[in-house]
N, C-alpha and C positions, 0 to 999 in steps of 0.2 A: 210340300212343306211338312217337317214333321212336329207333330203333334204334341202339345206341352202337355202333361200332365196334371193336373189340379192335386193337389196331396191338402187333409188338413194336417191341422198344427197344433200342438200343445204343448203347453209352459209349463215346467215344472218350479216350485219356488223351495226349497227346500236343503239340508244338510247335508256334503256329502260320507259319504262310509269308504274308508279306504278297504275293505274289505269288500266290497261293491256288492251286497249284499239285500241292501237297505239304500235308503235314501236318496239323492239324486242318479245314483247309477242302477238301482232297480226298477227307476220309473222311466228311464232312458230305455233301456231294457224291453218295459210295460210296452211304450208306445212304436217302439221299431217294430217287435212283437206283433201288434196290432194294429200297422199300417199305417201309422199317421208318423207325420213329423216330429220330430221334440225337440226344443230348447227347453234351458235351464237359467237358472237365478239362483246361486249358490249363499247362502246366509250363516253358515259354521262351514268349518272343515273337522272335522273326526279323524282320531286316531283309532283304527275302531279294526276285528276282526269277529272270526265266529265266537268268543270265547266271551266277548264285552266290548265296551267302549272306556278307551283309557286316557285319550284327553283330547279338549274341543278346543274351538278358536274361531270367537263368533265374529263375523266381519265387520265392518266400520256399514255406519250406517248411510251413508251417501255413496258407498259402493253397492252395497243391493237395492238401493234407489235406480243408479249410475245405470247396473245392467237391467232392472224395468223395461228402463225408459229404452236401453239399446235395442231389447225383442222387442216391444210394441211396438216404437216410432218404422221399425222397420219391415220386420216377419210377420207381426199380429200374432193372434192365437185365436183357434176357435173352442177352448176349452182352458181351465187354467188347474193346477192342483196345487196345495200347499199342503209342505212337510212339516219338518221340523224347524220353527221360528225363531226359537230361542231364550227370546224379551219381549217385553210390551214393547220398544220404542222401533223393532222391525215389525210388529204388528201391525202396529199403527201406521207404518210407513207402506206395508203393505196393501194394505184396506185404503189408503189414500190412492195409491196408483194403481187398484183395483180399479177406480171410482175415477179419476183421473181418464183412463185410456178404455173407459167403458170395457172391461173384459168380460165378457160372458162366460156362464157357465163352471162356474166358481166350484169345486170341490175339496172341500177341508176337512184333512186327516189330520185332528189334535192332537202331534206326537208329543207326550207329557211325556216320556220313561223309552228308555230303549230295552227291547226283551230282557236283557241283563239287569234291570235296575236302576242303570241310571240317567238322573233325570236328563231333559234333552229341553225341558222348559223352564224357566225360574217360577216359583207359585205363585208370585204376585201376577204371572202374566195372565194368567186363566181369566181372571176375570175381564183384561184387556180383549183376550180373545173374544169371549160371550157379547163385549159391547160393541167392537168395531167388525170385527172379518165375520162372523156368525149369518148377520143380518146379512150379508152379501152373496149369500154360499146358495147356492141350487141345493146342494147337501152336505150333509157332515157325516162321517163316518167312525164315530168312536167305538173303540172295544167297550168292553164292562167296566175295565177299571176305570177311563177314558169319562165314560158318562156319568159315573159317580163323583169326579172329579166335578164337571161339568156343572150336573144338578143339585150336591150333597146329598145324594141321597145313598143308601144300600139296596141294592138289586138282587136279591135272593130268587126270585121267582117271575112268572111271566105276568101279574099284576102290575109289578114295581119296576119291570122293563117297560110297558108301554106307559107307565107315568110318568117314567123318563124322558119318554120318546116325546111325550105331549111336552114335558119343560123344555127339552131340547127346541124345539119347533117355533113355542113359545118367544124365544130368543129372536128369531127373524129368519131361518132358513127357511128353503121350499119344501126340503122334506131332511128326514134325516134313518141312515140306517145304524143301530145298535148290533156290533160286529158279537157273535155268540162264541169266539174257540173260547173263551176261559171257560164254557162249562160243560158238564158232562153229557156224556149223547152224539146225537147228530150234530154236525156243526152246523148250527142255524142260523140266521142272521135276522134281526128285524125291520123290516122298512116301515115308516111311514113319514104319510104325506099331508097328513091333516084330514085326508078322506075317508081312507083305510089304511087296516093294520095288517100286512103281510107277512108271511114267515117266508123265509126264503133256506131250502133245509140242501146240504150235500154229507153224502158218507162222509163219517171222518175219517182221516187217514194218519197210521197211527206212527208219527215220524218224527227225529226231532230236527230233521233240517226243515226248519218253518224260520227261518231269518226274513226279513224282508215282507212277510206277508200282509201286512195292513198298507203298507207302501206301496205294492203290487195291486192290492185291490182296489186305493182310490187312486192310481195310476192307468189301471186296466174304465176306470169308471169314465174317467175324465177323456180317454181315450174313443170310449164308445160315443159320449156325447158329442164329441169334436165331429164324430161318424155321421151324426143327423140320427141316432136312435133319442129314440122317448126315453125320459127320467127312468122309469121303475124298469124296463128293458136295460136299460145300460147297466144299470147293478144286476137286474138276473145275469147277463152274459159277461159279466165282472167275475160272476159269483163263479160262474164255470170256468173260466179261465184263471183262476186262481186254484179252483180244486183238484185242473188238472198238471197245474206248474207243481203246486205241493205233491203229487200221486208220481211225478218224475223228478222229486229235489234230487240236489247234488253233493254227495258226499265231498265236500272241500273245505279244508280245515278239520280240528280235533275239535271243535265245541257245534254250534246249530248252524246246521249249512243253510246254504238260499236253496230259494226256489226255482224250478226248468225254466224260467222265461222264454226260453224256443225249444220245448218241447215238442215243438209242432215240426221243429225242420229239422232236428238232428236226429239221426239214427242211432 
């Protein structure tokens, strides 16, 4: 008789990039990369390359409902990620069938701004984000500008980062890491869990094909969990599988190319 395989699985809920760069096609990417399965939940389509994003078309909202329901009732997931959501009324649609089909292991990357500038969230949704999908998340992964957004606050220094980190937390996640590329130095990232405050540090690499890379790393994150690793292990081995995608980006396109997502098997 031969032998079935058990694979896990992860969801990704997020926009896609025709430019495949970013967003649901980088976290496809993530998880093939990383052994697990992936489906997806599409919530905009993007006209979108290295260069910017030059027009969206967010979906109806009983079709990102629609397909929820189609991965859970059927495939499951052992881990879930979300991208870029768009509006408060796919937040909240989301966090209900979070909560809905019991999905574990919730990771939320608050895409407000795509590297280029523009926005990928409406402002009013921020604050939807903080009351409904927040409290649901194992963790949240915002860069600097991301968690300013977030808390109101300015983050100059590493005082005003881990005050962040506590507002953040505050909110209802399990932990949350504060992503470091916007600042100068080591690329370092912060985790915390309400226990302790980690720095999590990789060479920086000095490149401008970095497209994709906050998509990658809570794609790479949700991926490890799906795996059976522990919380703060799934970001360190996040943290390295992203340093070494950026350390092999790919020159494609004239503006920020993506990241090696199979660095590991091409030659």
């Amino acid at each position: 008789m031969m032998r079935v395989r058990r694979i896990h699985k992860v969801l990704t809920i997020a926009g896609s990039d025709s430019g495949a760069g970013a967003g649901i096609q980088a976290d496809l990417k993530t998880f093939a990369a990383l052994g697990v399965y992936g489906t997806s939940v599409i919530t905009a389509v993007t006209a979108q390359n290295t260069r910017g994003v030059f027009e969206t078309l967010v979906l109806p909202l009983d079709l990102v409902a629609a397909q929820i329901d189609a991965v859970a009732k059927d495939i499951g997931a052992h881990a879930v990620k979300t991208g870029m959501l768009a509006n408060s009324a796919i937040i909240e649609v989301v966090a209900e069938k979070v909560r809905e089909h019991r999905l574990a292991n919730l990771v939320v990357d608050p895409v407000l701004n795509a590297t280029a500038g523009k926005a990928l969230l409406r402002g009013d949704a921020v604050k939807t984000l903080c009351d409904y999908l927040l409290p649901l998340a194992a963790v949240v992964t915002p860069n600097i500008p991301e968690a300013e957004r977030l808390t109101g606050m300015r983050l100059h220094d590493l005082r005003s980062i881990k005050k962040a980190a506590e507002r953040i937390l505050a909110m209802g996640p399990r932990s949350v890491v504060i992503k470091g590329g916007h600042r100068r130095g080591p690329a370092t990232d912060f985790f915390y869990d309400g226990k302790r405050f980690r720095e999590i540090s990789a060479r920086r690499i000095h490149t401008k094909n970095t497209h994709g890379t906050g998509c990658t790393f809570s794609a790479a994150i949700a991926a490890n969990l799906a795996s059976g690793m522990e919380l703060e292990n799934a970001v360190i081995q996040a943290k390295r599988y992203v340093t070494r995608a950026i350390q092999g980006s790919l020159d494609v396109g004239k503006g920020a190319g993506p990241l090696h997502h199979f660095y590991r098997f091409w030659k």
